[in-house]
N, C-alpha and C positions, 0 to 999 in steps of 0.2 A: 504584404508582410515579407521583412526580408527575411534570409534564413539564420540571421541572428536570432533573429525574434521565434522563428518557428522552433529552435533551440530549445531558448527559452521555457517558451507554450509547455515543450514536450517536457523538457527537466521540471518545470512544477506541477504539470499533472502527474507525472511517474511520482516525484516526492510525493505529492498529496495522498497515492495509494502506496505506495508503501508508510505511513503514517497512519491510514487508513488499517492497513493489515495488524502493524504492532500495537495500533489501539483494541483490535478486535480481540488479538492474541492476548493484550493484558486485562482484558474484560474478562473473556472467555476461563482463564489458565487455574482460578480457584475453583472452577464446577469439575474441572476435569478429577478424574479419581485414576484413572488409567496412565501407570507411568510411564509406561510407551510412548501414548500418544504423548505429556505431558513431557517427554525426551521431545517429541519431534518437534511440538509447538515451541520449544525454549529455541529446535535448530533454526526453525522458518522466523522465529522473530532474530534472530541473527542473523536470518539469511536480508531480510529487509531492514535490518540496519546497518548493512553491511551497503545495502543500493543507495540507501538514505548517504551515507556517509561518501559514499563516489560519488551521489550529482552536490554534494554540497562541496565538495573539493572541485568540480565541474565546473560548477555556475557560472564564477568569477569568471571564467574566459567566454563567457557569450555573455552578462549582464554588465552592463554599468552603471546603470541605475540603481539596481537592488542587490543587492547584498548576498541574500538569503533565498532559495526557493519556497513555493510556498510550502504552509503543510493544513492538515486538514485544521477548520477553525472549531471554536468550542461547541456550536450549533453540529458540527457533523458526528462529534465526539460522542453529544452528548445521545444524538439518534442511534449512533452503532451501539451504545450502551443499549438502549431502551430496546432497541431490535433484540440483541442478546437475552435481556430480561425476557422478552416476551415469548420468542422463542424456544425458551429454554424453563418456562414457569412449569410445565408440567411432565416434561422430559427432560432431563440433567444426564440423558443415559451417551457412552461413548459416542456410536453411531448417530445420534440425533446434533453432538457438537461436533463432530468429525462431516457430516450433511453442512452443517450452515458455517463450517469453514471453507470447504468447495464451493458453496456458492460463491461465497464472497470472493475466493480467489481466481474462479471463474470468469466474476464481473469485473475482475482487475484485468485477465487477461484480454477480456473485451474491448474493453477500453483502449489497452496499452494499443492492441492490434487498430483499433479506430485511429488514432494519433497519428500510428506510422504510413496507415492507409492514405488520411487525409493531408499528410505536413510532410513535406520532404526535408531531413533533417541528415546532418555528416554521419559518417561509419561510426562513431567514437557515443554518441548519443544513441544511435539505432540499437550498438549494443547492449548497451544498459537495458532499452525497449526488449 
């Protein structure tokens, strides 16, 4: 794989979780009652469209085939939904949706860190990682 391509790799998994997160966030955002936290989830889905929005201005310069990175498909959407639902069927309380936001953005951070572990990619993409 050349390091176009490992580019690539990394700019559509990174997109697919930050897509990943603002789905969560916009599942998640009518259970919340706490306007705090309900401040901070409006800042972190900014904060992830804001990452969204850099590797889509990105892409173009390492893709020429495609267009567009990827983002998460209706299958993944519709699981983060169902997770949430279920998760949350009998606790709706602050700390129980503030719990299965960390998780999630824990396993983003996993990831992210897997990618750069295993693909050597330029400075300019690393950062975004």
């Amino acid at each position: 794989m050349n390091n176009d391509e490992n580019e690539v790799n990394v700019l559509d998994e990174l997109n697919k979780g930050a897509c990943m997160g603002k789905d969560a966030i916009h599942f998640i955002l009518d259970k919340v009652e706490d306007e705090k936290l309900r401040e901070e989830l409006n800042n972190q889905y900014s904060g992830y469209k804001a990452i969204s929005d850099k590797i889509q201005k990105l892409y173009p310069e390492y893709s020429e085939d495609k267009d567009k990175p990827h983002e998460t498909n209706a299958m993944n959407k519709v699981m983060t939904w169902y997770w949430i639902e279920m998760k949350t069927l009998v606790d709706e309380s602050t700390s129980k949706i503030a719990e299965l936001l960390l998780q999630g953005t824990n396993m983003g951070i996993i990831e992210g860190r897997k990618l750069l572990n295993h693909k050597p990619v330029d400075e300019t993409v690393h950062s975004i990682a």
